[in-house]
N, C-alpha and C positions, 0 to 999 in steps of 0.2 A: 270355214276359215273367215276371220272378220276382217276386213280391209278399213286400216283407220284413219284412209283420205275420205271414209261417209260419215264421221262421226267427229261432231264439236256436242261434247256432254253438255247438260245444260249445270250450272254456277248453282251452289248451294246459295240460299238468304244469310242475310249477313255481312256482317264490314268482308270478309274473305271473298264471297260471294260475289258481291262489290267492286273488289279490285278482279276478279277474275273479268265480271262485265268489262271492267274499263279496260281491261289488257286487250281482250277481244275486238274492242271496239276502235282501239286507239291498232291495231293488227291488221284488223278488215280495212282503215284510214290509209295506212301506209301502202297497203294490194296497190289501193287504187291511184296515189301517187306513184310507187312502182310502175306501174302500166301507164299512166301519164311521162314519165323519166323513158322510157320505152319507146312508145308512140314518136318521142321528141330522138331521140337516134335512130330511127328509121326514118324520119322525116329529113335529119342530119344527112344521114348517108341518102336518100333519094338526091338531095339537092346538090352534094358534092358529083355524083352521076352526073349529073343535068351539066353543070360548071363544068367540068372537068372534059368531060366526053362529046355533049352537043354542042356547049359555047368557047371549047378549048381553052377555057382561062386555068388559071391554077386556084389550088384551096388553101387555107393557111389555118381555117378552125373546126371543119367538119370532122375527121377524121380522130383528132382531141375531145372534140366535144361530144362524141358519139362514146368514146370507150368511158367517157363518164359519165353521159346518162346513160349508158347498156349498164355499166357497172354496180352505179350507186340502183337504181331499178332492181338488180339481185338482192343488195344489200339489206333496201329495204322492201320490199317481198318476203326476205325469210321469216318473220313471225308470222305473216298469213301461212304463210307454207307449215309452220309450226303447227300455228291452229289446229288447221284442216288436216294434217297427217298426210300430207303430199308430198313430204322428201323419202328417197329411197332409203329403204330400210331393208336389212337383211333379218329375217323373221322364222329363219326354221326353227331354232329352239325354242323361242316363245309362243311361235303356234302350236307345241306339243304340249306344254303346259300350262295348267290353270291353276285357277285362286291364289292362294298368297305366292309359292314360288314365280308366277309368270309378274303381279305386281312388286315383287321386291329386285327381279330382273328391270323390270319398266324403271323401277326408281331408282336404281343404281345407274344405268344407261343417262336420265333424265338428269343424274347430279352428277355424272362424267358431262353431260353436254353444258350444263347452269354453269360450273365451275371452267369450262374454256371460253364459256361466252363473258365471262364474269372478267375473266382476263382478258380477252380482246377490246370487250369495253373501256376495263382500265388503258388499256397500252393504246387506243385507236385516241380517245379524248385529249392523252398527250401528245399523239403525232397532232392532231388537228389544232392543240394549241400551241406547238411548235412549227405550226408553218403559219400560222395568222402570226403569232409573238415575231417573230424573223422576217416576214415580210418574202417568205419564199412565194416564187413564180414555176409555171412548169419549166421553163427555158426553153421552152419550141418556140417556133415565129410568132404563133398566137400571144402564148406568154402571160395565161391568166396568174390569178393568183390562186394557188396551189391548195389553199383551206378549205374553197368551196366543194372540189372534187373531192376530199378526204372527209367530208362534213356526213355523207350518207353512210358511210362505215363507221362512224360511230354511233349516229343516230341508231342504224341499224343491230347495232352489236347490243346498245343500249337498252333497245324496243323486244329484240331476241333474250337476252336476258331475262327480260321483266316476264314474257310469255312464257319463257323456263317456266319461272316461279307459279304464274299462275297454271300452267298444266300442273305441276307436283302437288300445287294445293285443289287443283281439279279431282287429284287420284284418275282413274281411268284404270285401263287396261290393268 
């Protein structure tokens, strides 16, 4: 049985080849902003602990600021997770079969997933330009401006997208 969170194929030569590189590489970029957006709401919430529990003050922005860097962190993480084959997948029919029936399962699967990512990017780019155009805020105490936490769901959706493409044009499995 292959497990295919061991395997990133290597890119044919070529413009296609090319953009698979750059998808990869611009995929492995965002991991690591992920885990930065991550690190910073753990560090969010230690400090609200600290406030809240040793110094008895109250919080007004940890708690906000944390669900949107834990958040946008997923968001953008999901093309590494693409890459790499480390989202959960449900795999008994495909591991029963090979050669073209298991790749034309892979590719249907792959252009169900291209095509909701294809629309969450459309519909995430117009939330994010309708809360910069509007001037909307969360309306908690804090009260930031609402585009920036919505900015890594589209990014994200965008970057997931593009890694679609380039695994279909990878073939694989």
């Amino acid at each position: 049985m292959e497990h295919s969170h061991t395997r990133v194929a290597a890119a044919p030569k070529g413009l296609i080849g090319g953009y698979i590189r750059l998808m990869d590489r611009l995929s492995s970029a965002t991991a690591y902003l992920a885990a930065v957006l991550f690190i910073a709401g753990v560090a969010a919430v230690c400090h609200m602990v600290i406030v809240r529990y040793v110094l008895g003050m109250s919080t007004s922005w940890q708690t906000e600021f944390t669900v949107f860097s834990v958040t946008g962190a997923m968001l953008l993480g999901a093309p590494y997770v693409l890459l790499t084959g480390g989202h959960v997948a449900v795999t008994v029919l495909p591991d029963y079969l090979t050669g073209l029936p298991r790749r034309l399962m892979h590719l249907a699967a792959s252009l169900v997933g291209l095509a909701f990512c294809a629309a969450l990017t459309y519909a995430s780019w117009l939330y994010v330009h309708e809360a910069w155009s509007n001037g909307w805020t969360t309306g908690s105490v804090w009260n930031p401006p609402l585009w920036p936490a919505l900015l890594p769901m589209a990014l994200g959706a965008t970057l997931l997208t593009l890694q679609y493409i380039a695994e279909i044009l990878r073939g694989g499995n």
